[in-house]
Legacy VTK file of the C-alpha trace (Angstrom):
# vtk DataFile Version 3.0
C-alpha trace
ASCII
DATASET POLYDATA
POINTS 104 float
77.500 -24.597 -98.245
73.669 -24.631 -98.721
73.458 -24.892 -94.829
75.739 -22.285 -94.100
73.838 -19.332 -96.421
70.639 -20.819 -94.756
71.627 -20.149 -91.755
73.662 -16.559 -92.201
69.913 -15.761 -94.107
68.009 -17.055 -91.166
70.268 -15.310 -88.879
69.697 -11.959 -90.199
66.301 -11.879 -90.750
65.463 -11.983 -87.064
64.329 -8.980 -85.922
64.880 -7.831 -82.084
61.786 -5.706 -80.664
62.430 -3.509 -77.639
61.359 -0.034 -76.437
63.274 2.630 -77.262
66.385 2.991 -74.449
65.422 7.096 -74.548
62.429 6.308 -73.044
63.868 5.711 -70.034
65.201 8.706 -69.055
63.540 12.115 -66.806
61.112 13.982 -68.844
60.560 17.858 -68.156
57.116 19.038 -69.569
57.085 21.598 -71.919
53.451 21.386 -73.240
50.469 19.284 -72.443
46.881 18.576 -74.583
44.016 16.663 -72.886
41.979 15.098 -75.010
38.497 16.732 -74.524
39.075 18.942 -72.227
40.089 22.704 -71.388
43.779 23.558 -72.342
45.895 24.235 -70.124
48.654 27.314 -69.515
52.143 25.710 -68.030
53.673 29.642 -68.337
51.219 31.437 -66.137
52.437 30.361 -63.234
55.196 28.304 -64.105
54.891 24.681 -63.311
57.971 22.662 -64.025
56.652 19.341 -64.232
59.799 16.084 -64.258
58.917 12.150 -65.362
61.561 9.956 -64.897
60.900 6.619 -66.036
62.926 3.437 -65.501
63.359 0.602 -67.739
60.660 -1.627 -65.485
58.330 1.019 -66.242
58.308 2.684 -62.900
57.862 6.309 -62.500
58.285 8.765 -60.204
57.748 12.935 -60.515
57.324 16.249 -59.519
54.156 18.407 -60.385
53.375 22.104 -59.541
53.804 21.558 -55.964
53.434 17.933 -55.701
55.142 14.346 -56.201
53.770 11.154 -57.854
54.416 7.388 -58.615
53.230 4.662 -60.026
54.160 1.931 -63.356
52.892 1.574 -66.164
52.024 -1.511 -68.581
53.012 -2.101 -71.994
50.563 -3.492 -74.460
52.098 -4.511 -77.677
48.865 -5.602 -79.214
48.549 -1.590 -78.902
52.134 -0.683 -79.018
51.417 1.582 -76.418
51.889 2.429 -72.755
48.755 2.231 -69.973
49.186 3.167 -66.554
48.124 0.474 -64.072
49.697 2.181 -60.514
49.404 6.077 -59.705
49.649 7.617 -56.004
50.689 11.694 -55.315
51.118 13.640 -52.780
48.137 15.798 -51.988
50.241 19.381 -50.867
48.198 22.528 -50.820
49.520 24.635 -53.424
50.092 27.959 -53.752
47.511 28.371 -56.964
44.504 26.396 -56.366
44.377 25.235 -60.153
47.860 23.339 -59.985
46.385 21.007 -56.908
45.532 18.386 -59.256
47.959 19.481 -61.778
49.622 15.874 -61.145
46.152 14.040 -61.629
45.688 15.442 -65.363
LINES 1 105
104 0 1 2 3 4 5 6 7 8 9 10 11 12 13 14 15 16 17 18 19 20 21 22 23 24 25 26 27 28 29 30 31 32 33 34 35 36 37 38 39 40 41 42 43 44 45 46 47 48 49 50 51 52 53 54 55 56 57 58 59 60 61 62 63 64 65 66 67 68 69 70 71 72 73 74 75 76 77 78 79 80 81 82 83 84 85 86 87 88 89 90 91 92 93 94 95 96 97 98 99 100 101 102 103
């Protein structure tokens, strides 16, 4: 019996970690901060920015006028989320301050 409650007690004290399942999912930007630098005005033009990221931590997206990829790496020292790959399209767009909307 002793065996039995050690193990149900044993049993529920392990914890599972994992990332949140809505991570993984398509993101549309509604407002963005960058640390140290100039804000920035998503209304004027409107730029309706998409993430979509999949559960090996791939993403893909569309910018003001152009697309990007890349992955990113999870630390769990950090419990947070680094990007290690990035590529995008280099369009010319419409309003010269959105060409490297995708880069900020």
């Amino acid at each position: 019996m002793k065996n039995l409650i050690l193990l149900i007690f044993l049993l529920s004290s392990i914890h599972s970690i994992a990332q949140d399942p809505d991570l993984y999912q398509s993101w549309h930007l509604k407002d963005m901060f960058i640390e140290f630098g100039p804000p920035l005005d998503l209304m004027e033009p409107p730029v309706y920015a998409i993430l979509t990221i999949s559960e090996n931590h791939d993403f893909s997206g569309l910018g003001s006028c152009n697309t990007f990829t890349g992955s990113y790496t999870y630390d769990s020292v950090l419990d947070s989320f680094f990007y290690d790959e990035f590529e995008a399209t280099t369009e010319d767009c419409v309003f010269p301050y959105h060409n490297n909307f995708e880069q900020e």
